[in-house]
C-alpha positions in Angstrom: 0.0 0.0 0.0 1.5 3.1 -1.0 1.0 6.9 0.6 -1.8 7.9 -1.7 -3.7 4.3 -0.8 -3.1 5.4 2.6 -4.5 9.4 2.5 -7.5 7.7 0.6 -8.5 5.6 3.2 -8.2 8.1 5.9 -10.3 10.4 3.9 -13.1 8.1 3.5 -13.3 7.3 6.8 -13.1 11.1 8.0 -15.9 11.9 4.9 -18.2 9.0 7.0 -17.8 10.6 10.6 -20.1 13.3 11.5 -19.2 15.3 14.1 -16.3 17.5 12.9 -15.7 21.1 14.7 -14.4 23.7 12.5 -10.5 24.3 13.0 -9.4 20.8 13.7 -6.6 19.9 12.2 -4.7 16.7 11.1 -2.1 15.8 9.9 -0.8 12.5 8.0 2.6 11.0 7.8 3.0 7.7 5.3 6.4 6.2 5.1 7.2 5.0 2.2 10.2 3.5 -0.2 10.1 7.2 -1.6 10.3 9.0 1.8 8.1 9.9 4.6 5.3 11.8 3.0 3.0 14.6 5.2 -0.2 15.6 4.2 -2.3 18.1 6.0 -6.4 19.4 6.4 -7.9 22.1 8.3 -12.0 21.7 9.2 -13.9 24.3 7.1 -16.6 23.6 9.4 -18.8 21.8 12.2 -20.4 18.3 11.2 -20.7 16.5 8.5 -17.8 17.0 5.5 -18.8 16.0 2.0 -15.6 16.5 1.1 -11.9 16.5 2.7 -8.9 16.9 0.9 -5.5 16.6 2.5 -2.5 18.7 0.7 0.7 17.5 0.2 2.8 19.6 2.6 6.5 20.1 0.8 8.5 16.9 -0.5 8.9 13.9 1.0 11.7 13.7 3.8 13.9 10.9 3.0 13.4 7.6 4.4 15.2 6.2 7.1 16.2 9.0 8.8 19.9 8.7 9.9 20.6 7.9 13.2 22.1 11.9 13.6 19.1 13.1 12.7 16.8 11.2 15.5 19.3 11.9 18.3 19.6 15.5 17.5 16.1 16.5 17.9 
């Protein structure tokens, strides 16, 4: 399953749940061969969404992250 197959199923399932309040916001991180890919979506509004659309948020962050990089943070 690759990164798209992965925002898709997690909008579907947000699309089916009802009780959103405006201003929430999530985030999705899918690791891939490719990289670690972040998507993002901000709530227009309370309730029902009959749509959501997540945005790509930059490039992908290369995948595995060296061992620097985890202990410097």
């Amino acid at each position: 399953m690759g990164a798209a197959d992965i925002v898709k199923a997690i909008t579907s399932m947000m699309e089916g749940y009802p009780y959103h309040i405006a201003g929430e916001e999530y985030m999705v991180i899918a690791i891939a061969a490719q990289g670690a890919f972040r998507y993002w979506f901000k709530v227009p509004a309370d309730g029902h969404l009959k749509t959501v659309e997540f945005k790509q948020m930059g490039t992908p962050l290369p995948w595995p992250w060296s061992e620097e990089v985890v202990t410097s943070t």
